[in-house]
C-alpha positions as CSV (number, residue, x, y, z in Angstrom):
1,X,9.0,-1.5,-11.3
2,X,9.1,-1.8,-8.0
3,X,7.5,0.1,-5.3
4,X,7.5,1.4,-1.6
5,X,6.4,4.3,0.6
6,X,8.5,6.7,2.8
7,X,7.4,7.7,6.1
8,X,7.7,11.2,6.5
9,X,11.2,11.4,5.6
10,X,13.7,9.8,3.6
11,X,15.1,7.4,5.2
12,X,12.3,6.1,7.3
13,X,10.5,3.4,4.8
14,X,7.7,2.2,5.9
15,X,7.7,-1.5,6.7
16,X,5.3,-4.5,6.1
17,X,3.9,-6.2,9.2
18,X,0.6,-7.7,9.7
19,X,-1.0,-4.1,9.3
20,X,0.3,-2.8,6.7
21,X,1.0,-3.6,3.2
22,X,2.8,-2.2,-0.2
23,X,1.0,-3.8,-3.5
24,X,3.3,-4.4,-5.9
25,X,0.8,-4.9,-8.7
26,X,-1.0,-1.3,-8.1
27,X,1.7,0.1,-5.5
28,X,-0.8,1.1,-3.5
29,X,-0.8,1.4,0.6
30,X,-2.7,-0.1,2.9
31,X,-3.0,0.1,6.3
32,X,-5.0,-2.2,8.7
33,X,-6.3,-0.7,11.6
34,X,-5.0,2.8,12.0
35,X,-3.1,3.9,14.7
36,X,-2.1,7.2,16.4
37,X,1.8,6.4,15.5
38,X,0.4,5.9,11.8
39,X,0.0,9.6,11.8
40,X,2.3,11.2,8.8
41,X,3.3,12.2,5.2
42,X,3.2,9.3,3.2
43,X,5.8,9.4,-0.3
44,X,5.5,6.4,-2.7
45,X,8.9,5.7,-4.5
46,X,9.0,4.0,-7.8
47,X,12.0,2.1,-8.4
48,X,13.3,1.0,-12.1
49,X,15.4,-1.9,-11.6
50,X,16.4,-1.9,-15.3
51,X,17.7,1.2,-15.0
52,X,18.4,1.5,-11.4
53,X,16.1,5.0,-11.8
54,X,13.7,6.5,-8.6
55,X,10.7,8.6,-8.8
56,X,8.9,10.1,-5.6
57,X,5.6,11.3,-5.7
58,X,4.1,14.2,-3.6
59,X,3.7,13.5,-0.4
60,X,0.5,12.2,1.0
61,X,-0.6,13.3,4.5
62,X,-2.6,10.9,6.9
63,X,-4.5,12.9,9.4
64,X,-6.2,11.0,12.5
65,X,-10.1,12.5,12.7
66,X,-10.3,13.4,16.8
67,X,-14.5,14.1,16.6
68,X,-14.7,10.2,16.9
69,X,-16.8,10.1,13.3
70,X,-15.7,7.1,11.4
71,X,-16.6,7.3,7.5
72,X,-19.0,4.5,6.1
73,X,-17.4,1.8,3.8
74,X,-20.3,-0.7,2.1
75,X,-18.4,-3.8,2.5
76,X,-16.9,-4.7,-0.4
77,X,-13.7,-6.4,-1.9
78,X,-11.2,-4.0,-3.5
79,X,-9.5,-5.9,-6.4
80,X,-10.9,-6.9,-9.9
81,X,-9.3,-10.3,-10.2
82,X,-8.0,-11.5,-13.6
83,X,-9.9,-14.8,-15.4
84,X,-6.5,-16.4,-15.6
85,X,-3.2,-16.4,-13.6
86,X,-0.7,-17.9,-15.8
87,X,2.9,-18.9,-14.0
88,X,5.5,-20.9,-14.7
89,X,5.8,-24.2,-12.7
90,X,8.0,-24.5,-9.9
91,X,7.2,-20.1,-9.4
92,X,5.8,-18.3,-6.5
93,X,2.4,-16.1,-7.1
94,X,1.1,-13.8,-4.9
95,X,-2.4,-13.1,-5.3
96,X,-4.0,-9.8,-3.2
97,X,-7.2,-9.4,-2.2
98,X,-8.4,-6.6,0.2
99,X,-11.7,-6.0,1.4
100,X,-12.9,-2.7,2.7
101,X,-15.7,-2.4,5.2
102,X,-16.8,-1.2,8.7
């Protein structure tokens, strides 16, 4: 599986830069420092390569707060890492790590 997220319609994908990112372990989104262009219905899209099959999920609005309250985030990292990464040699691994905080 592979995975990616539309911005607010198909075909606008959104792209990775130093802000934002597309796991492809969880297929989750993250963005870095929110901006006001960030603004937008967010659609994650699944994609089979087997057998070249795409599911979209609902869409997922991001709504900039305008009272100037940020939420709270404890800091904290995000992802449970495994004991052991096996690979074969001469192979590329990507490990993620995000940490949430304020």
């Amino acid at each position: 599986l592979t995975y990616a997220w539309i911005f607010n319609e198909y075909p606008s994908f959104v792209q990775q830069d130093s802000r934002r990112f597309v796991s492809q372990e969880t297929g989750n989104l993250y963005i870095a420092k929110v901006e006001s262009s960030d603004a937008g219905n967010y659609t994650c899209v699944v994609t089979n390569s087997v057998t070249s099959t795409r599911v979209l999920g609902p869409p997922t609005p991001l709504v900039l707060r305008n009272d100037g309250v940020m939420g709270e985030y404890e800091p904290k990292i995000e992802v449970q890492f495994p004991e052991t990464v096996p690979s074969a040699k001469g192979t590329t691994v990507k490990l993620e790590c995000f940490a949430l905080g304020k």
